[in-house]
C-alpha positions in Angstrom: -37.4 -11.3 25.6 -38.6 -8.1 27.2 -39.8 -5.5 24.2 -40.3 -7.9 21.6 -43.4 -7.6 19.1 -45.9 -9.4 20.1 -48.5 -10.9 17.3 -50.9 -8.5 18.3 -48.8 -5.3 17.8 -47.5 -7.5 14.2 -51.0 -7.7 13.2 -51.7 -4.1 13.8 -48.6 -2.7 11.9 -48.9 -5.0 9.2 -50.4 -7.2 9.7 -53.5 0.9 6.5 -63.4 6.3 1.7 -65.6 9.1 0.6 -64.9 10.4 4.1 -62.2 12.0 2.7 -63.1 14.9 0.5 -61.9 14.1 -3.2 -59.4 11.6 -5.1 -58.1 12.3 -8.6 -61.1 11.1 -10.9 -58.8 9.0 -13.7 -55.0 8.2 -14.3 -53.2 7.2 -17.4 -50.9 5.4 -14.5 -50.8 1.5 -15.1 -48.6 0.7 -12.4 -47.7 2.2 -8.8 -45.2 1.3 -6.0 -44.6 2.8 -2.4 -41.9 1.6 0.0 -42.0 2.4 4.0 -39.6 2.0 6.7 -40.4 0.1 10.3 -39.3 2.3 12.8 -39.8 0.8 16.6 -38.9 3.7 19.0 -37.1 5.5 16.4 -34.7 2.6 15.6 -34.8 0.8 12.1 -36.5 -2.4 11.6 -37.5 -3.3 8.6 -39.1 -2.2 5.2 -42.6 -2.8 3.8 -43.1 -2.7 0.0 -46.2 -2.3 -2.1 -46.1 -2.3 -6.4 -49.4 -3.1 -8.1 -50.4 -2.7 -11.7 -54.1 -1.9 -13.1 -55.6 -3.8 -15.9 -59.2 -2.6 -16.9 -61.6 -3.6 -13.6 -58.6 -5.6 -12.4 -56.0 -4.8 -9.8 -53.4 -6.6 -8.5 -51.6 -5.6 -5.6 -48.2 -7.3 -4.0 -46.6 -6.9 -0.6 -43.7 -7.7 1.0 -42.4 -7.4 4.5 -39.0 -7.8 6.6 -39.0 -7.0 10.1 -35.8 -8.0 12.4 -35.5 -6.7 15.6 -32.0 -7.3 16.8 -30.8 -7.1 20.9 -27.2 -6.7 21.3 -26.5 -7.7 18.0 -28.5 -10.5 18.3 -31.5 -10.8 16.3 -34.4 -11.6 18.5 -37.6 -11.3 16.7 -38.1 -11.9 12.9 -41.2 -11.0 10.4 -41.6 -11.5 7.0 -45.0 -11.6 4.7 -45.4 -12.1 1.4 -48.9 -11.2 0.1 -50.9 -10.8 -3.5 -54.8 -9.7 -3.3 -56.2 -9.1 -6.6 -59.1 -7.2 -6.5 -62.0 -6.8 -9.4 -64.5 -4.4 -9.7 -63.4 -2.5 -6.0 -64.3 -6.1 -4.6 -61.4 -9.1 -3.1 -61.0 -11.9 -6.0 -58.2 -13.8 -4.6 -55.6 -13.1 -1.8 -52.8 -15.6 -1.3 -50.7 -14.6 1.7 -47.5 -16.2 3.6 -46.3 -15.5 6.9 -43.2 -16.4 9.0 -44.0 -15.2 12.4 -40.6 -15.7 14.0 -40.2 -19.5 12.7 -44.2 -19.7 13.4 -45.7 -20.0 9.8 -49.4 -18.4 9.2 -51.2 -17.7 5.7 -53.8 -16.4 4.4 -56.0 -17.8 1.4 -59.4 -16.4 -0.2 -61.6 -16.5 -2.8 -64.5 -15.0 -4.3 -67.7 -17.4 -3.4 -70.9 -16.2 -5.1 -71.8 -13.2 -3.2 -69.3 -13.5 -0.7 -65.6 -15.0 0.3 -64.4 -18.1 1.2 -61.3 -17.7 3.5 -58.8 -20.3 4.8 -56.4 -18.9 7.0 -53.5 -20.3 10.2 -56.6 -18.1 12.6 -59.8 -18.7 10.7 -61.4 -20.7 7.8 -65.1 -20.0 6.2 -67.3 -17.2 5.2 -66.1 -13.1 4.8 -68.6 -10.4 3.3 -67.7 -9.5 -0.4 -66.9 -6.0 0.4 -64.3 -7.1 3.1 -61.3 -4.8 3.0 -57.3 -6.3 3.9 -54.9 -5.3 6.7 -52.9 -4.0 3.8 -54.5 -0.2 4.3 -53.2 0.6 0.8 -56.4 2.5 0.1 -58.6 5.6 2.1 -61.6 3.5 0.9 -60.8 0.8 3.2 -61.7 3.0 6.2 -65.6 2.9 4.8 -65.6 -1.2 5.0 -66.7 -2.7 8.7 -64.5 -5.6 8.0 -61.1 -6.4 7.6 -59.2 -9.4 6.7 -56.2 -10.1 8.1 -53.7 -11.3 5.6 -51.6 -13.0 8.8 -54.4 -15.6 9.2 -57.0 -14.8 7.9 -59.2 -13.5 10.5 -62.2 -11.2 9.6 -61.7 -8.4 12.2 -64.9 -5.9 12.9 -63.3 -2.3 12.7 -64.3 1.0 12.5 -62.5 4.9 11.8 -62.8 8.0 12.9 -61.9 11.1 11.6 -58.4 12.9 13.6 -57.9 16.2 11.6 -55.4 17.3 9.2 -51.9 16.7 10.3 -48.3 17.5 8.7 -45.9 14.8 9.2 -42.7 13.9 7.6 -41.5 11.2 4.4 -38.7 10.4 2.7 -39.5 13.7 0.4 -40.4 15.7 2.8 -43.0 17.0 5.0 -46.6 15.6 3.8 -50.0 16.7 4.5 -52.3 14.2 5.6 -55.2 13.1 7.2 -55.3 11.0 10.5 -57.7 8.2 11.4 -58.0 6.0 14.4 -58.9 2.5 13.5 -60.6 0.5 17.3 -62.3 -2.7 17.4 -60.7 -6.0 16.8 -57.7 -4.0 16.2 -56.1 -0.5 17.4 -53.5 1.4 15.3 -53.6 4.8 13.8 -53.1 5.9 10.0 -52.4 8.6 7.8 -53.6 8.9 4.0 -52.7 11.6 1.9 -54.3 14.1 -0.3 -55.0 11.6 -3.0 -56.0 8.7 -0.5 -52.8 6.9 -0.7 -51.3 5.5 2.7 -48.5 7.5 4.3 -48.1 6.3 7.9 -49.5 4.2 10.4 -48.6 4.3 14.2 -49.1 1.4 16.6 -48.2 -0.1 20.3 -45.4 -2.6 19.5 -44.7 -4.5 22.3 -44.8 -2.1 24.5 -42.8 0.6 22.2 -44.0 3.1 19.9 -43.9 1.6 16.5 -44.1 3.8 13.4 -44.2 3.6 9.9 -42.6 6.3 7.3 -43.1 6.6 3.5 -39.5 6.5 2.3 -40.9 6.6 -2.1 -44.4 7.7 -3.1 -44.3 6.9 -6.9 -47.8 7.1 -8.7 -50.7 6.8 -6.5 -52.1 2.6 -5.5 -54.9 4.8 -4.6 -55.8 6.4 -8.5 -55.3 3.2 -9.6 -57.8 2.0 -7.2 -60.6 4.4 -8.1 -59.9 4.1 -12.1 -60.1 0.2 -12.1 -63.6 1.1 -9.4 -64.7 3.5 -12.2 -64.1 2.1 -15.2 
């Protein structure tokens, strides 16, 4: 049907470093959680969900998705993911991801293998580097690591970021000052972190529309949990 996702533009939304300038040294914060809504040319879609909790060098982060894109009613394209990475030391110890891609299933499995990963995914099964990042974008640091991981299937994608400026755009609380990146490569989108490195936006082509994301709840920062479990 004319204007539905395709995988592609899925992978992109979802499927956001020290080049920004400073992130809160150390948090007494244990656990964090940050909810978005899926806007596709300024109608509702869907909801994407984040919670993770630190425990010493340990952090384990869980995400969910819904996406239904109705037509008359009618819904015409559906998305959901499921997703837990745990990460130690600022390095990917397991990720066990599942993906219903409108009835078509894809999933995402890896584990830490010596000094690398081991990946078994629906689009790709062997070797990752250890400092691989996720299509989860939950951190500014991510935008430092050449490759990505797509937690749809699996597929190590080669990307890399450049800097946009400071922008102003607008949450659930209110308007937010950011920083913009565009991400190219093996995939296009654009995202925003905040002040503290947390993820607050994303923009991508979805299926030929615009499709956005906006921060509806903050909470504590993923991304001071993310430097503390680095740092301590």
């Amino acid at each position: 049907m004319p204007g539905v996702w395709t995988r592609r533009a899925v992978l992109s939304a979802c499927a956001a470093p020290a080049m920004l300038s400073a992130f809160p040294a150390f948090s007494s914060t244990l656990a964090a959680r940050r909810t978005f809504r899926i806007l596709r040319d300024g109608d509702d879609i869907g909801n994407h969900v984040l919670t993770a909790r630190r425990e010493g060098a340990r952090m384990t982060v869980e995400i969910d998705i819904a996406i239904a894109v109705t037509f008359l009613g009618v819904t015409a394209y559906r998305y959901e993911l499921t997703n837990r990475e745990v990460w130690e030391d600022g390095r990917i110890l397991t990720i066990d991801s599942v993906v219903n891609d409108d009835g078509e299933p894809g999933f995402c499995r890896v584990r830490r293998d010596g000094d690398g990963l081991r990946v078994d995914g629906s689009g790709y099964s062997g070797p990752a580097p250890a400092d691989a990042a996720t299509t989860s974008y939950w951190s500014a640091d991510f935008l430092s690591r050449g490759v990505w991981i797509s937690t749809q299937s699996g597929e190590p994608l080669s990307v890399s970021a450049a800097d946009q400026g400071v922008e102003v755009i607008e949450s659930g609380s209110g308007p937010l000052t950011c920083r913009r990146w565009a991400i190219s490569g093996d995939m296009e989108l654009e995202l925003w972190y905040d002040a503290s490195g947390d993820w607050a936006a994303n923009a991508f082509d979805a299926g030929g529309e615009p499709g956005r994301y906006r921060l509806q709840s903050g909470g504590d920062s993923l991304n001071t949990l993310w430097t503390d479990s680095v740092s301590g």
